[in-house]
Structures are given as C-alpha cells and as structure tokens.
mmCIF file of the N, C-alpha and C atoms, coordinates in Angstrom:
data_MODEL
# 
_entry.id   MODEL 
# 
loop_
_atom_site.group_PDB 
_atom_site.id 
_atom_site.type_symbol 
_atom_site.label_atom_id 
_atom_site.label_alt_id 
_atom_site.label_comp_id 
_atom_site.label_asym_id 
_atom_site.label_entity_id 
_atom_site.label_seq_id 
_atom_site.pdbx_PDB_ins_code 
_atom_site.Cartn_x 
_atom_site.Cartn_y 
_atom_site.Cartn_z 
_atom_site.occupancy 
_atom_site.B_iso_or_equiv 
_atom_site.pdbx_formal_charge 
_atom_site.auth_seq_id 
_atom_site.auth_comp_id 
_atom_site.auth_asym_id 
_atom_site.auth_atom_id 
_atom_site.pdbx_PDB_model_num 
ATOM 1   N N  . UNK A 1 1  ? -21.461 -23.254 81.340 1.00 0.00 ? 1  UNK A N  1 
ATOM 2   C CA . UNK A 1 1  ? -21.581 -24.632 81.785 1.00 0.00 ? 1  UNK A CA 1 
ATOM 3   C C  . UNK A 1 1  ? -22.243 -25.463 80.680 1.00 0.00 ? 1  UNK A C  1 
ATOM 4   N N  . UNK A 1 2  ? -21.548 -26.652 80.324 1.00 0.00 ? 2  UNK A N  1 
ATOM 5   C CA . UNK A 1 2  ? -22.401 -27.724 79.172 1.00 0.00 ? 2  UNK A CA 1 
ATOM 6   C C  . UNK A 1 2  ? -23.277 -28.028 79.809 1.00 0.00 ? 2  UNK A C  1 
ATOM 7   N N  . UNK A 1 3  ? -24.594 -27.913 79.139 1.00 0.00 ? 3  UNK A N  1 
ATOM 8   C CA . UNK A 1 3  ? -25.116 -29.216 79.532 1.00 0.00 ? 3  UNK A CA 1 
ATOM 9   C C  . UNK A 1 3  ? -25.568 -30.552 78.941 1.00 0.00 ? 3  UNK A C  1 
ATOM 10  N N  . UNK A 1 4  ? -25.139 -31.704 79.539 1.00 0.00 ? 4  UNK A N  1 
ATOM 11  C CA . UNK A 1 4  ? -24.843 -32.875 79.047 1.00 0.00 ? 4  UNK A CA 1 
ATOM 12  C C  . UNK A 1 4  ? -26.098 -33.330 78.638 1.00 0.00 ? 4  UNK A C  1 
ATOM 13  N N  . UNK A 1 5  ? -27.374 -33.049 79.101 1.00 0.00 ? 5  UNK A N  1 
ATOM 14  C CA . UNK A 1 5  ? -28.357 -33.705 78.184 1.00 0.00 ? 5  UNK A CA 1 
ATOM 15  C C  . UNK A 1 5  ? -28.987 -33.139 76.772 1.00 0.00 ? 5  UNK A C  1 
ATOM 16  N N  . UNK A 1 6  ? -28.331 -31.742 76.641 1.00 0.00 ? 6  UNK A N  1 
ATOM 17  C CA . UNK A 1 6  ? -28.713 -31.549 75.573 1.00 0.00 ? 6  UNK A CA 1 
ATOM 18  C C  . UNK A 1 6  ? -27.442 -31.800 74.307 1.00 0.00 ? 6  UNK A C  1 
ATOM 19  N N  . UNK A 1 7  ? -26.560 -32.139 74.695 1.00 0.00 ? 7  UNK A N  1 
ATOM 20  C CA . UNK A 1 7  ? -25.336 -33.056 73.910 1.00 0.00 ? 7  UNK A CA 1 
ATOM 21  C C  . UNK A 1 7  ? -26.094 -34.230 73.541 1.00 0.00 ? 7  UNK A C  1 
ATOM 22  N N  . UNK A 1 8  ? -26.768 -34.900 74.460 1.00 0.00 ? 8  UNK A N  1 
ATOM 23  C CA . UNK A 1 8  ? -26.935 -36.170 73.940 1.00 0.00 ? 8  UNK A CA 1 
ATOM 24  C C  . UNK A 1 8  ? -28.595 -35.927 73.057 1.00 0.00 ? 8  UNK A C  1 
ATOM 25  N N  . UNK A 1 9  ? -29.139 -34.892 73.482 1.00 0.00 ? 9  UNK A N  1 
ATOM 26  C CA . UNK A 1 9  ? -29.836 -35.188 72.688 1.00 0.00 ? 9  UNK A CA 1 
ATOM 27  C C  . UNK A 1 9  ? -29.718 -34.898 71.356 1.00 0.00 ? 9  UNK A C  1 
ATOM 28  N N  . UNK A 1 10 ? -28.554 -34.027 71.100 1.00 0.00 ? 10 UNK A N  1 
ATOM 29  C CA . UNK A 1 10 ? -27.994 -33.522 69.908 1.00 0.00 ? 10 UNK A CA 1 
ATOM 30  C C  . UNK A 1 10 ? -27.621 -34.517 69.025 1.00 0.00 ? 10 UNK A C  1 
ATOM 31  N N  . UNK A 1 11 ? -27.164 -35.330 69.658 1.00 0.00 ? 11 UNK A N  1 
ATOM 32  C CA . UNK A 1 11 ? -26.165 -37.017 68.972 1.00 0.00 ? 11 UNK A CA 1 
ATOM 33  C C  . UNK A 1 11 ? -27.216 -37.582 68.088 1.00 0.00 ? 11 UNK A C  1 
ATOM 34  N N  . UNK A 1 12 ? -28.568 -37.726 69.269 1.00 0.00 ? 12 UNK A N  1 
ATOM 35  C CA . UNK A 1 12 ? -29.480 -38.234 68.832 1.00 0.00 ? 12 UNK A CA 1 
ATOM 36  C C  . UNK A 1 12 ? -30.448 -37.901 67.537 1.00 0.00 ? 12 UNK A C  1 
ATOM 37  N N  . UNK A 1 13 ? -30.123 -36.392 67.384 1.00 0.00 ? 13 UNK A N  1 
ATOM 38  C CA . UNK A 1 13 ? -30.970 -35.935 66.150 1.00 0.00 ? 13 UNK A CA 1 
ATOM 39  C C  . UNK A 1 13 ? -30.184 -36.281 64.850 1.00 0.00 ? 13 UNK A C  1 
ATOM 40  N N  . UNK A 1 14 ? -28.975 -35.978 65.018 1.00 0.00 ? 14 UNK A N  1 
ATOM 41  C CA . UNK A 1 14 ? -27.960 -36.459 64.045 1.00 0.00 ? 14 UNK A CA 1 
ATOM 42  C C  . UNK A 1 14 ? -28.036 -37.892 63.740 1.00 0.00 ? 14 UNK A C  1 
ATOM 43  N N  . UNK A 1 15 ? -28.682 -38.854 64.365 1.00 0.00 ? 15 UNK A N  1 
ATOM 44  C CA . UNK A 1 15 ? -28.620 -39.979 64.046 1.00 0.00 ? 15 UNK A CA 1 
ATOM 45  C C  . UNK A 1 15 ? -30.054 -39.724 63.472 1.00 0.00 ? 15 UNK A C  1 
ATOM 46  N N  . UNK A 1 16 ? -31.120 -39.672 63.568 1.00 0.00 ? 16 UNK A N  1 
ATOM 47  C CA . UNK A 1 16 ? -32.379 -39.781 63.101 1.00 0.00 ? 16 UNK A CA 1 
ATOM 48  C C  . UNK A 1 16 ? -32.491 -38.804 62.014 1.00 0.00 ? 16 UNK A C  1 
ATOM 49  N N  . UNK A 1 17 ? -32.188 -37.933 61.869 1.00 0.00 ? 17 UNK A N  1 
ATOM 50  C CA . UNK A 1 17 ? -31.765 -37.202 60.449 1.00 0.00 ? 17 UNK A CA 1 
ATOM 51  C C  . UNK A 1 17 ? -31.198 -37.894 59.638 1.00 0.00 ? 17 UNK A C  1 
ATOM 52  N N  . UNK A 1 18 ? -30.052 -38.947 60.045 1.00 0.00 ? 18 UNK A N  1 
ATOM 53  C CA . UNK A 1 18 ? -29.140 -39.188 59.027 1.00 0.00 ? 18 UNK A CA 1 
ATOM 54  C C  . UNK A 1 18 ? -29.790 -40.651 58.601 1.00 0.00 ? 18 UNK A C  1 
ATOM 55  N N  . UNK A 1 19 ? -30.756 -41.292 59.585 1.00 0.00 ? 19 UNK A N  1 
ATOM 56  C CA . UNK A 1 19 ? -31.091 -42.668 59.428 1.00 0.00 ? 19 UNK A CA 1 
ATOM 57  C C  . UNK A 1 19 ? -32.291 -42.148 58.194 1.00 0.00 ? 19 UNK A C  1 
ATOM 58  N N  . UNK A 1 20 ? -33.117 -40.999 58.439 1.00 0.00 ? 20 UNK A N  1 
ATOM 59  C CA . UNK A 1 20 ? -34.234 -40.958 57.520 1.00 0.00 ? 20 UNK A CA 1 
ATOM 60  C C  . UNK A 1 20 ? -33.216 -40.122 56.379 1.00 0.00 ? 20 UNK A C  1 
ATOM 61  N N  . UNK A 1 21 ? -32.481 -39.380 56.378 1.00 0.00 ? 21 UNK A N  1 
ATOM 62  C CA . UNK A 1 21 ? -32.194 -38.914 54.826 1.00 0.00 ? 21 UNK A CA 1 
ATOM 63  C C  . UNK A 1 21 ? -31.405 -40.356 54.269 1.00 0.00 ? 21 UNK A C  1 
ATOM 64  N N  . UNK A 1 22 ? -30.943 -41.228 54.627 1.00 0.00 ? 22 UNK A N  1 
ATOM 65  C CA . UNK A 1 22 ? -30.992 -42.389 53.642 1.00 0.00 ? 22 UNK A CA 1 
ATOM 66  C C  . UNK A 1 22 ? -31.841 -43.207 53.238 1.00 0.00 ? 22 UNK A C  1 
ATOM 67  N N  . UNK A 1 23 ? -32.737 -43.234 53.914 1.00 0.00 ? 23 UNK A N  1 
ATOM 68  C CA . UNK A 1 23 ? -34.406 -43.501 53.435 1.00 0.00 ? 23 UNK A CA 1 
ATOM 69  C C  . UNK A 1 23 ? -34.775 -43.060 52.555 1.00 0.00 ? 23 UNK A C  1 
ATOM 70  N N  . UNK A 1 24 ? -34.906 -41.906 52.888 1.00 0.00 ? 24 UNK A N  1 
ATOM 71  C CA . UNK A 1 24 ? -35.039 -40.802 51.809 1.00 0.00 ? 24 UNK A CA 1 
ATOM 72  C C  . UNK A 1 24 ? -34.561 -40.985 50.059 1.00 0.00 ? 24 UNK A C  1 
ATOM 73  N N  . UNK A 1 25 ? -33.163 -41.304 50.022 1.00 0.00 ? 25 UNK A N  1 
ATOM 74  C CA . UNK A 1 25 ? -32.401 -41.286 49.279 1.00 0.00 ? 25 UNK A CA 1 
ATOM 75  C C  . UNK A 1 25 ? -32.469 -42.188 48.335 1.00 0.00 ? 25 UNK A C  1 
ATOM 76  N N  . UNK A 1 26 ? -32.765 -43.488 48.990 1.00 0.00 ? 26 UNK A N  1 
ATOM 77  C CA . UNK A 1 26 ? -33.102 -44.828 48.333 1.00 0.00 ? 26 UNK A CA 1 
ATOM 78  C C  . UNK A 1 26 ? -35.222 -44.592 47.788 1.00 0.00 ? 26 UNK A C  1 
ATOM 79  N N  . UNK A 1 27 ? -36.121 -43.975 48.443 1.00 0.00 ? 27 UNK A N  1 
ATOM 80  C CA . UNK A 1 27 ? -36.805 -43.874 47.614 1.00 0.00 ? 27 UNK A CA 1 
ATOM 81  C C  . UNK A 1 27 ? -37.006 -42.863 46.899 1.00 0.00 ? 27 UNK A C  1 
ATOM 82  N N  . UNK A 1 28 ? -36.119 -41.641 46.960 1.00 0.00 ? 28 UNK A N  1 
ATOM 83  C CA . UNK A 1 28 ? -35.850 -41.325 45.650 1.00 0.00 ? 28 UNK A CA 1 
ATOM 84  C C  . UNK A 1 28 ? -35.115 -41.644 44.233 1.00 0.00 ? 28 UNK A C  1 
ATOM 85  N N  . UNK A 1 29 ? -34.127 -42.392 44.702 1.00 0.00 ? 29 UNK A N  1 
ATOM 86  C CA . UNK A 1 29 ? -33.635 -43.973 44.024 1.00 0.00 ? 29 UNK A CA 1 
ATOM 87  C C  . UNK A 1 29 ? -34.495 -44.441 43.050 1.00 0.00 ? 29 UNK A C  1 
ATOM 88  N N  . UNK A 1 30 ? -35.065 -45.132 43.366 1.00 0.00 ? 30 UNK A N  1 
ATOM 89  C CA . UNK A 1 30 ? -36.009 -46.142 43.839 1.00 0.00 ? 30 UNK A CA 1 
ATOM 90  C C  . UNK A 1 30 ? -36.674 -45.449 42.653 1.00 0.00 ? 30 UNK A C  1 
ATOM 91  N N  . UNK A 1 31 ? -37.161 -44.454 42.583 1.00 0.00 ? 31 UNK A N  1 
ATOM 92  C CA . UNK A 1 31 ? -38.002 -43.427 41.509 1.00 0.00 ? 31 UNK A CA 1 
ATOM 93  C C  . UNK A 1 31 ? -37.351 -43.315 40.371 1.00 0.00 ? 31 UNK A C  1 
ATOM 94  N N  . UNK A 1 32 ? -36.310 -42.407 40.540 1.00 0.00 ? 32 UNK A N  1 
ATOM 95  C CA . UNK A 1 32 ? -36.240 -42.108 39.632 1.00 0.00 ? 32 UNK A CA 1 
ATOM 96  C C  . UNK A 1 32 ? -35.415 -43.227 37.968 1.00 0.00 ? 32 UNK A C  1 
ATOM 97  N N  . UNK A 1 33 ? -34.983 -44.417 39.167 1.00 0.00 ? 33 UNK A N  1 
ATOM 98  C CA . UNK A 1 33 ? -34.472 -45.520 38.209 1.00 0.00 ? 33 UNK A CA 1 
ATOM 99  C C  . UNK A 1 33 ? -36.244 -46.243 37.492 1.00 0.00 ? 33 UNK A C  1 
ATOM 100 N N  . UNK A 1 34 ? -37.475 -46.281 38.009 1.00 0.00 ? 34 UNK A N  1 
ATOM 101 C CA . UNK A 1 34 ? -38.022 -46.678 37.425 1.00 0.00 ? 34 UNK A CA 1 
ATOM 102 C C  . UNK A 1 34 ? -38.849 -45.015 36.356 1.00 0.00 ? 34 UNK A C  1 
ATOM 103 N N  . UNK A 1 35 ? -38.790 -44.339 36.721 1.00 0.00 ? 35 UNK A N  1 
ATOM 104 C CA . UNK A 1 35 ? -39.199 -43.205 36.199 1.00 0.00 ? 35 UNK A CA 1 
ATOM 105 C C  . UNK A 1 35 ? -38.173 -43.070 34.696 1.00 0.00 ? 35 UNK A C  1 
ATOM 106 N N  . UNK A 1 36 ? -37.002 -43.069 34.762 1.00 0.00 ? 36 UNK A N  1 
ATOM 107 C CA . UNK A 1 36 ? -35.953 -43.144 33.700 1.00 0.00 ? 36 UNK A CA 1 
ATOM 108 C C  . UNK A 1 36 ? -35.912 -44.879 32.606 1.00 0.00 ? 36 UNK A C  1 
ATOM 109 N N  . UNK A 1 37 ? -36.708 -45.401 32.914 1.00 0.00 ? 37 UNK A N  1 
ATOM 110 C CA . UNK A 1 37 ? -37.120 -46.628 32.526 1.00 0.00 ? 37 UNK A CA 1 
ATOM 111 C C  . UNK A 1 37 ? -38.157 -46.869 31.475 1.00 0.00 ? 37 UNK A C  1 
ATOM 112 N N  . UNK A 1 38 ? -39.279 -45.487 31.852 1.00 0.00 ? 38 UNK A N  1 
ATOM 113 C CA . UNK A 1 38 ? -40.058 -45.333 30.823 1.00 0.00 ? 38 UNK A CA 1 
ATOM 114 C C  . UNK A 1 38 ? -39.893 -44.829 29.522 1.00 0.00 ? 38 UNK A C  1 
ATOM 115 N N  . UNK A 1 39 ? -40.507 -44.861 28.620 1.00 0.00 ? 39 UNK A N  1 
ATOM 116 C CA . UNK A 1 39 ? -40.906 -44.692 27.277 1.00 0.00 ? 39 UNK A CA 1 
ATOM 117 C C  . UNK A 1 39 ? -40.542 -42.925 27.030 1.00 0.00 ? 39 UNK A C  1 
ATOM 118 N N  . UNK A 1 40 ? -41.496 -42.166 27.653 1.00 0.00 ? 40 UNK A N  1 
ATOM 119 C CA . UNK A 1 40 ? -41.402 -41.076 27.596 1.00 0.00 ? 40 UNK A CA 1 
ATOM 120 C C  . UNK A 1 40 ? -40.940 -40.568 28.353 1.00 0.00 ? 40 UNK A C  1 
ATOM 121 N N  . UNK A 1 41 ? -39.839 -40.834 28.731 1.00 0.00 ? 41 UNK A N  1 
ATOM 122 C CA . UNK A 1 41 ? -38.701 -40.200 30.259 1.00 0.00 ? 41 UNK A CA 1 
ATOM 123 C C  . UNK A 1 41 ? -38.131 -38.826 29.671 1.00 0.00 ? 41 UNK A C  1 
ATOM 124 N N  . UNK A 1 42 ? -38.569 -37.735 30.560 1.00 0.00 ? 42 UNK A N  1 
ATOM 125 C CA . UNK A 1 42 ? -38.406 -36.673 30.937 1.00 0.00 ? 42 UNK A CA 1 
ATOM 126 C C  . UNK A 1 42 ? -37.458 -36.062 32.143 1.00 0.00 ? 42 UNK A C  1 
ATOM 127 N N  . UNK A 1 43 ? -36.311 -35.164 31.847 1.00 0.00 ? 43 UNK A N  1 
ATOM 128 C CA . UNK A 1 43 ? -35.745 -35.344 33.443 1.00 0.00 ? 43 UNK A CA 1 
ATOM 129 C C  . UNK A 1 43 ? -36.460 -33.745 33.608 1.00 0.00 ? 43 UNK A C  1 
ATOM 130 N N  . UNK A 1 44 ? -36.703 -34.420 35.036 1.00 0.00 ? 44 UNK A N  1 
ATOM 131 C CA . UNK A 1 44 ? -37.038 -32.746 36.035 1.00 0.00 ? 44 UNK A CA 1 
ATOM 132 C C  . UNK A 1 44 ? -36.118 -32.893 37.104 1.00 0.00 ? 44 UNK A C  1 
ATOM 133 N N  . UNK A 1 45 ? -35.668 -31.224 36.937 1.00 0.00 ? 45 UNK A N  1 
ATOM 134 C CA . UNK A 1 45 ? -34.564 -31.292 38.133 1.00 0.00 ? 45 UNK A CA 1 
ATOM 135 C C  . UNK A 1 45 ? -35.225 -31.366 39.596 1.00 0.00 ? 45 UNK A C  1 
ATOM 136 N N  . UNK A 1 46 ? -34.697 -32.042 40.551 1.00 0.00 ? 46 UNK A N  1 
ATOM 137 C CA . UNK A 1 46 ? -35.627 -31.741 41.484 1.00 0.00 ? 46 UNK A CA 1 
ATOM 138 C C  . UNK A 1 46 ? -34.649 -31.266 42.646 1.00 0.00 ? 46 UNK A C  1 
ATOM 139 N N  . UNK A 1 47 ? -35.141 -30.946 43.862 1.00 0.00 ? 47 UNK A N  1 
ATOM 140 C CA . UNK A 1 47 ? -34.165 -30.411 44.999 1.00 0.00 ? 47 UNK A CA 1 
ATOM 141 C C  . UNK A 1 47 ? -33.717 -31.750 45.732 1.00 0.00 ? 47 UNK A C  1 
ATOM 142 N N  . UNK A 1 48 ? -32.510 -31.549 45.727 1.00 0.00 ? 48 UNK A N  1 
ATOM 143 C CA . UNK A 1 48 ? -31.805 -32.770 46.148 1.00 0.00 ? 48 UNK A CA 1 
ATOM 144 C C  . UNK A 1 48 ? -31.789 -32.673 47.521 1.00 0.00 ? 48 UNK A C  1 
ATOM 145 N N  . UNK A 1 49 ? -31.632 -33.913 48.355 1.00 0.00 ? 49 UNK A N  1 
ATOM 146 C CA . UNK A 1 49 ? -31.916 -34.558 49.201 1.00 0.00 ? 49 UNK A CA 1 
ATOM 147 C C  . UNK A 1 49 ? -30.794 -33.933 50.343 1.00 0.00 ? 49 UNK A C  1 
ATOM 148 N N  . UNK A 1 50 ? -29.553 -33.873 49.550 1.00 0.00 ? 50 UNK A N  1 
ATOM 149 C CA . UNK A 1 50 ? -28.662 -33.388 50.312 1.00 0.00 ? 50 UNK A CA 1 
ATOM 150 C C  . UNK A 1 50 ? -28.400 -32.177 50.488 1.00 0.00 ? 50 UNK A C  1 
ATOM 151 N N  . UNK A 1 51 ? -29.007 -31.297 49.997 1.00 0.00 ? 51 UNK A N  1 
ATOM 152 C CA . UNK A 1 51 ? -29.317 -29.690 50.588 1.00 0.00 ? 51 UNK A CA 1 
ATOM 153 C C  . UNK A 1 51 ? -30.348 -29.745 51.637 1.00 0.00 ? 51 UNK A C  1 
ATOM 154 N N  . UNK A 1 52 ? -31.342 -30.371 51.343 1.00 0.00 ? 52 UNK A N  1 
ATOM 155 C CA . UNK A 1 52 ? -32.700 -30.462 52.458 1.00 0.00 ? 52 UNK A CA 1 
ATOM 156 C C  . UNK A 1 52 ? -31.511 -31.038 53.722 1.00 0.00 ? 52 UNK A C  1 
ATOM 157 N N  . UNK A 1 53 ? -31.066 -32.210 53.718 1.00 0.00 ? 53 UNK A N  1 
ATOM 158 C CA . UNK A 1 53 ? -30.200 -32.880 54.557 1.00 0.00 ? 53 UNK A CA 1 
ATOM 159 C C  . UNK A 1 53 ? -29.267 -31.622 55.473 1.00 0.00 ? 53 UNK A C  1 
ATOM 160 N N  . UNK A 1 54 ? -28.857 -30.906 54.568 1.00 0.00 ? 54 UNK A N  1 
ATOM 161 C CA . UNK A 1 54 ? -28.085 -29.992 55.387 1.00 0.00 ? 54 UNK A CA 1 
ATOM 162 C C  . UNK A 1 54 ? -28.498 -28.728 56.159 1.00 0.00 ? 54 UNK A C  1 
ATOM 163 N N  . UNK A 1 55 ? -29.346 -28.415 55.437 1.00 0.00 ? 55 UNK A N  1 
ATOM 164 C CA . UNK A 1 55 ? -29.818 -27.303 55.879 1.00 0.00 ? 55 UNK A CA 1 
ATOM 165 C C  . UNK A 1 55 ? -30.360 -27.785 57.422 1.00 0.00 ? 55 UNK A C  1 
ATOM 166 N N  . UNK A 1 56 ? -31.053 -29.106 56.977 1.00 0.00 ? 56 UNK A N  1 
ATOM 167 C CA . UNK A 1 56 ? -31.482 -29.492 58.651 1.00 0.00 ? 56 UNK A CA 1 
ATOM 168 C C  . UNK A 1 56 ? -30.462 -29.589 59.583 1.00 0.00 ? 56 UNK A C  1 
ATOM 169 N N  . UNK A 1 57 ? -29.313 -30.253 58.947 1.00 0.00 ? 57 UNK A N  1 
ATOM 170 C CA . UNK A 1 57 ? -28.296 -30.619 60.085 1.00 0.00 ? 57 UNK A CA 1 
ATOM 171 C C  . UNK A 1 57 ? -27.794 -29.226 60.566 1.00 0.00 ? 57 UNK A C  1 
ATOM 172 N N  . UNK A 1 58 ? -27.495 -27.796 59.686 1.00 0.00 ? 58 UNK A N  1 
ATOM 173 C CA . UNK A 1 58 ? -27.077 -26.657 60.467 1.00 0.00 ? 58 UNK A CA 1 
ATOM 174 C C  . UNK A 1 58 ? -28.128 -25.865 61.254 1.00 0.00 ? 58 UNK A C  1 
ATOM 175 N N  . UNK A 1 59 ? -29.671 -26.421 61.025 1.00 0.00 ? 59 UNK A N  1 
ATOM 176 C CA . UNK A 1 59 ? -30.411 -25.977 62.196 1.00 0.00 ? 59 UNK A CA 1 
ATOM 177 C C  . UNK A 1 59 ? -30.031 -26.513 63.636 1.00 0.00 ? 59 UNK A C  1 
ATOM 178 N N  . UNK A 1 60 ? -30.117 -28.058 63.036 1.00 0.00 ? 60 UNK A N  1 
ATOM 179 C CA . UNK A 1 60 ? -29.659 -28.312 64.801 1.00 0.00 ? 60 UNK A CA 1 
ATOM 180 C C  . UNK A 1 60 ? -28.534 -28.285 65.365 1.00 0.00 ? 60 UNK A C  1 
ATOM 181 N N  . UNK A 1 61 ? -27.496 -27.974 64.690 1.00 0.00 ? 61 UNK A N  1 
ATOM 182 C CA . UNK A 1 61 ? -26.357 -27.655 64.992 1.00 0.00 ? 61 UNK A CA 1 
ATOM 183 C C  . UNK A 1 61 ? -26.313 -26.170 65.842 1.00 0.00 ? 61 UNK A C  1 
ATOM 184 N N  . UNK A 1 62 ? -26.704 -25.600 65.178 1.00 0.00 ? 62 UNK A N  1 
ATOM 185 C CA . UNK A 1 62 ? -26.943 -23.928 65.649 1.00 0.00 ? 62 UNK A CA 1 
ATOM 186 C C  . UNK A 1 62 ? -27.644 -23.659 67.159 1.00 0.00 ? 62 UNK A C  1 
ATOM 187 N N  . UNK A 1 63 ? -28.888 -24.490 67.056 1.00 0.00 ? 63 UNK A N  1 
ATOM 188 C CA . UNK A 1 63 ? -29.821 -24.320 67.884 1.00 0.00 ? 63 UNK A CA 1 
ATOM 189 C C  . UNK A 1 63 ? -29.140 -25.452 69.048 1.00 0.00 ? 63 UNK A C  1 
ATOM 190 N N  . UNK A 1 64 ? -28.160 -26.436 68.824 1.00 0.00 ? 64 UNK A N  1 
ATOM 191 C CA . UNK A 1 64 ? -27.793 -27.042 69.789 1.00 0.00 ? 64 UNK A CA 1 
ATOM 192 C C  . UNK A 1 64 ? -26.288 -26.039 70.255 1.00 0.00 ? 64 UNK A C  1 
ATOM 193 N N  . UNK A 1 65 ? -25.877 -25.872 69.852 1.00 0.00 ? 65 UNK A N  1 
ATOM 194 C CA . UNK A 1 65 ? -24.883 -24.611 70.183 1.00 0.00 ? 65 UNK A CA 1 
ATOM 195 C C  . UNK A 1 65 ? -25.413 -23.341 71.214 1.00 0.00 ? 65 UNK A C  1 
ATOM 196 N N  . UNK A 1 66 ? -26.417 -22.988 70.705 1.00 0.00 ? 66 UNK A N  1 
ATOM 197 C CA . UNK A 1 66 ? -27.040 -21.732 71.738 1.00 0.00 ? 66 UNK A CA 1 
ATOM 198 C C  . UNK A 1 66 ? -27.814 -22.685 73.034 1.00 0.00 ? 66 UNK A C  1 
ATOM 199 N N  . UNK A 1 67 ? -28.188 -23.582 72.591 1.00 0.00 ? 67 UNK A N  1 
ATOM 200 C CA . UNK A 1 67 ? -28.806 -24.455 74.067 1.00 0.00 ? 67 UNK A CA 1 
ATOM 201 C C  . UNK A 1 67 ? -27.558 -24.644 74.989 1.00 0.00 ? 67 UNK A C  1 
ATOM 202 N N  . UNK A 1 68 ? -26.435 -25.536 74.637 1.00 0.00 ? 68 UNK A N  1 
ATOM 203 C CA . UNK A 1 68 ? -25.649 -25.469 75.147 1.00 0.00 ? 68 UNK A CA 1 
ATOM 204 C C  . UNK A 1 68 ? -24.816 -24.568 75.564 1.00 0.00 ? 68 UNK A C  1 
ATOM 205 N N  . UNK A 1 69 ? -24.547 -23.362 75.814 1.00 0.00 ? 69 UNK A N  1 
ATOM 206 C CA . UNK A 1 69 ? -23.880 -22.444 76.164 1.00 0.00 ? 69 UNK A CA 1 
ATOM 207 C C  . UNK A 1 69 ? -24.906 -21.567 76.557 1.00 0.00 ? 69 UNK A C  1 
ATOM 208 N N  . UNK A 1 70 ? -26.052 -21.639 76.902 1.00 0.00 ? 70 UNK A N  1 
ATOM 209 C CA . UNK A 1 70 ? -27.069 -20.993 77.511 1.00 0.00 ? 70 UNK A CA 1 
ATOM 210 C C  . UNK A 1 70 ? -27.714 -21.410 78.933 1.00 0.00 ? 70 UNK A C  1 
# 
C-alpha cells in the first residue's frame, strides 16, 4: 500500500535540496570568481557541489522507496 504522505513529503525534500544546492552553487560562484581575480590565484580542486547534491538526492530517494512500500 502507498502511502501518500510520505510521497509528498518526498516532493518536498527534492524541492529544498534542490532550492539550497543552487544557493549553494552561486556562493560557490560567487568565490571562486573573486578568488580567481586575485594576484596570487591558486586553483584547489574542491568537491563539487553536484556529487554532494546527489549523493543526497539518492539517500532520499532510497529511504523514500523503503518508507513507501513498508
């Protein structure tokens, strides 16, 4: 049996994940255009936004999958 409130609350994480990893995105933006601006600009690789991004989205994907069919 679905159950329908944990669908919606599923919708809902997907939206608040996706509203803060573009947040996210723009102040890492935001950085690294003034960071690359300087004198002595150095690149460091850093972990991108969109692995963190995903990895979250297949937690709740997963964990909304076993809720729902449980």
């Amino acid at each position: 049996m679905l159950h329908l409130q944990q669908i919606s609350s599923n919708g809902s994480s997907f939206i608040g994940l996706g509203m803060l990893g573009l947040v996210a995105a723009v102040i890492q933006h935001t950085r690294m255009l003034q960071r690359s601006e300087a004198p002595d600009y150095a690149y460091n690789a850093m972990r991108p936004i969109t692995v963190t991004a995903a990895i979250t989205l297949f937690m709740i994907g997963a964990f909304g999958v076993v809720g729902i069919f449980l």
